[in-house]
N, C-alpha and C positions, 0 to 999 in steps of 0.2 A: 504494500500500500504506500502511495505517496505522500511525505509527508506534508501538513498544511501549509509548512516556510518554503515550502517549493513554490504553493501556489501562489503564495504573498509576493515572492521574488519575481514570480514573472508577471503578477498582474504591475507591480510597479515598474517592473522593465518595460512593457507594454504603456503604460502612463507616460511614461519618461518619452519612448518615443514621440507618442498623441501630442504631448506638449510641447518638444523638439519642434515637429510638423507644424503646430501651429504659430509658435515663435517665431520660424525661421522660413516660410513658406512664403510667397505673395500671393501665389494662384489663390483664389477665393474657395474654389474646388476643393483642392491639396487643405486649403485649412480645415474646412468640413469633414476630409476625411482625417484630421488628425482628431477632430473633437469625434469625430466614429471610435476611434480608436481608444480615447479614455474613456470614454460608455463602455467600452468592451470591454475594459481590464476594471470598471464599477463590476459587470455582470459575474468576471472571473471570481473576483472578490468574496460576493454576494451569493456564488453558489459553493466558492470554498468554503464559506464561516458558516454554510449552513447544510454543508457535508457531514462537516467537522463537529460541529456542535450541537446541534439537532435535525435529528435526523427522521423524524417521528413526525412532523409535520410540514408544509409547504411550505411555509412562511418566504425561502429563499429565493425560493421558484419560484411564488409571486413577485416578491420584488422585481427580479429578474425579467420575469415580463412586462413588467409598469417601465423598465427602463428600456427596452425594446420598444415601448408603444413610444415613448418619450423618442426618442432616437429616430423613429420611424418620421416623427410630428416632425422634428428642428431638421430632419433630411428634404422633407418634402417644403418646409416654408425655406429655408435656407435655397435650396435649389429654383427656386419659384423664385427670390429675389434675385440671386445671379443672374436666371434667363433676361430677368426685367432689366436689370442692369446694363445686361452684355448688349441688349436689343438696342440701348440708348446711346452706351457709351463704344461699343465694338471693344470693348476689353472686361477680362475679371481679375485684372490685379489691384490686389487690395489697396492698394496706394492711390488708384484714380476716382475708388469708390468716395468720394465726398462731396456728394449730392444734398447732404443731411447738415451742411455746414452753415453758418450764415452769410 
């Protein structure tokens, strides 16, 4: 059996890069898929502490899908701004996005 600091190590390996990604990325795209990416290593998380520690009820696997639905929500608005964006502006780097400026 694996133990649970395995899973801890790689959901924050996993975060570290989502964070990377979005730090250092401009595409608007590439940023969204870093913010995909620490949803994923919440989900890793969320289903090790609840492997791990109770095992007798959902509780984890609920969660776990509220953060899917949520991820699913900020993929589809997030994506739906970009197009709007890109239609306007002919780019998605985050740098030209300042339409919202005074």
């Amino acid at each position: 059996m694996i133990p649970l600091s395995w899973y801890l190590i790689f959901a924050a390996i996993l975060f570290c890069v989502g964070l990377y990604g979005v730090l250092v990325r401009k595409n608007a795209i590439a940023i969204l898929m870093g913010i995909e990416l620490m949803l994923n290593s919440i989900n890793v998380n969320l289903i090790a502490f609840w492997r791990y520690r109770s095992s007798d009820g959902i509780a984890g696997q609920a969660f776990a899908i509220i953060v899917f639905a949520v991820a699913a929500a900020e993929v589809a608005v997030g994506l739906a701004l970009i197009i709007s964006i890109y239609r306007r502006r002919s780019s998605v780097v985050a740098d030209d996005m300042n339409m919202m400026k005074w």
